[in-house]
MIRO-854165 format. One record per residue (C-alpha): residue in one letter; x, y, z. Coordinates in steps of 0.05 Angstrom, whole numbers, padded with zeros to 5 digits, always signed. Each point is the difference from the previous one (the first is absolute). Layout:
% MIRO-854165
AXYZ
...
This chain:
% MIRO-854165
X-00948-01579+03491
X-00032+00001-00066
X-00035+00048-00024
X-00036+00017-00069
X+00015+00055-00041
X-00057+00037-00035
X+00003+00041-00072
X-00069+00034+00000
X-00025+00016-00077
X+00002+00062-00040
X-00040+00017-00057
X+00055-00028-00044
X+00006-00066+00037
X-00074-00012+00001
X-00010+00027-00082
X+00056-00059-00006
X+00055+00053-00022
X+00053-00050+00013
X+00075+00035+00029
X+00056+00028-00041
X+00065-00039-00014
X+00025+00051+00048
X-00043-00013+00058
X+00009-00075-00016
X+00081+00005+00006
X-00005+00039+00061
X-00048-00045+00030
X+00038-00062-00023
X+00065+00029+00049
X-00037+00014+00046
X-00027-00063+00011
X+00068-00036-00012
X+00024+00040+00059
X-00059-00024+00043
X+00020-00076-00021
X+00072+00022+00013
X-00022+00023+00065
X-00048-00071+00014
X-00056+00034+00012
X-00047-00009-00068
X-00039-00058+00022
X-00056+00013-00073
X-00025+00054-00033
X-00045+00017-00063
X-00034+00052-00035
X-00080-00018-00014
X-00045+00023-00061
X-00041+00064+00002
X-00064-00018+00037
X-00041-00005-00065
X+00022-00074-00005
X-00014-00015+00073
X-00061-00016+00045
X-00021+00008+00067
X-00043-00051+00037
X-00053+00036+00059
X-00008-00035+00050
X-00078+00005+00048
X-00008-00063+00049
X-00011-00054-00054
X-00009+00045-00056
X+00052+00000-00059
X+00002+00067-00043
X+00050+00012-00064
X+00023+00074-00019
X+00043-00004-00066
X+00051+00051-00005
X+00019+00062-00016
X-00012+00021+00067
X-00003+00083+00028
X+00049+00027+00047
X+00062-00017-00037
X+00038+00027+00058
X-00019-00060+00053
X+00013-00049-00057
X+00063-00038-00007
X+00050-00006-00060
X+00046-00043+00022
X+00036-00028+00059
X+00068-00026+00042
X+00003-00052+00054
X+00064+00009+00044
X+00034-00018+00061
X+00025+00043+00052
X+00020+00022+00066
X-00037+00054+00011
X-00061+00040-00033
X+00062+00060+00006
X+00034-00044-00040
X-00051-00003-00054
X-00014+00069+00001
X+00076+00012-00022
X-00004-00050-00052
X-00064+00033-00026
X+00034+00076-00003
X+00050-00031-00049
X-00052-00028-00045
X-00005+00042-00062
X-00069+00032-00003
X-00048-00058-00037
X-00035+00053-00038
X+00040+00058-00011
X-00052+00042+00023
X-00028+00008+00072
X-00007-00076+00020
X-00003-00035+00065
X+00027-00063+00034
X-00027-00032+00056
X+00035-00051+00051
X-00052-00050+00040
X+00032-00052+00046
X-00014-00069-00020
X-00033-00051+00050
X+00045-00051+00031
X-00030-00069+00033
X+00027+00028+00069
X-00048+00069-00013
X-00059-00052+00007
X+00002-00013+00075
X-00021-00075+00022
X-00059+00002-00048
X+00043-00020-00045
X+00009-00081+00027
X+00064-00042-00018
X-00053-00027-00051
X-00021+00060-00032
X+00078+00016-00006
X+00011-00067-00034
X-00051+00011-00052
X+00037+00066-00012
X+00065-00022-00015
X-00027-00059-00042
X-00035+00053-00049
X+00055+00050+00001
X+00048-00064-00022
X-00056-00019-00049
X-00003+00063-00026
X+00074+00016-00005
X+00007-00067-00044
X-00053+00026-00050
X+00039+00063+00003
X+00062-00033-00021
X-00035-00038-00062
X-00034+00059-00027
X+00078+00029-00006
X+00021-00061-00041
């Protein structure tokens, strides 16, 4: 299973108080153990909300909030993607992760959607057109890297 890894904001995070070389060591061993251990599928950390937007949505209607947005606590500073066998699993991997903000912080796990979760809704068709974009996708990936 897959799941996605969430590191919700701080004050620091979203006043774009970037992290120590400490914090940066420990987080580069960490996730060298979770590549060690093939489970890092991706992972970033994302700008304080003041560079961001949000795009509300009403029927046909199209409304654009531009960052900095309130409620630091339900926004997100960075995240992982990984694979594993279990959402125990993950929970594990998470309790080893040194603390993203070195003050009270927060990680959330969410599984990720597989085609299978869809039911028969999702036609052979509909699958296709899937995997065709996640190739496409994966290719543009791989060029931006170059």
């Amino acid at each position: 299973m897959r799941v996605m890894v969430i590191i919700k904001a701080s004050k620091d995070s979203e006043a774009g108080v970037l992290p120590d070389q400490q914090l940066l060591t420990e987080m580069g061993k960490y996730n060298e153990a979770l590549v060690q251990a093939g489970i890092l599928l991706g992972g970033e950390g994302l700008h304080p909300s003041s560079k961001g937007a949000r795009v509300r949505f009403a029927g046909e209607q199209r409304t654009v909030i531009d960052g900095p947005f309130a409620e630091t606590k339900e926004l997100i500073a960075g995240y992982w993607l990984w694979k594993v066998n279990s959402l125990a699993e993950a929970i594990e991997w998470v309790k080893r992760c040194p603390n993203p903000t070195g003050e009270h912080s927060e990680v959330e796990i969410r599984q990720v959607f597989e085609m299978d979760d869809f039911g028969p809704e999702f036609t052979p068709e509909l699958r296709e057109q899937e995997l065709r974009q996640w190739e496409q996708a994966k290719q543009l990936n791989e060029s931006l890297k170059r």
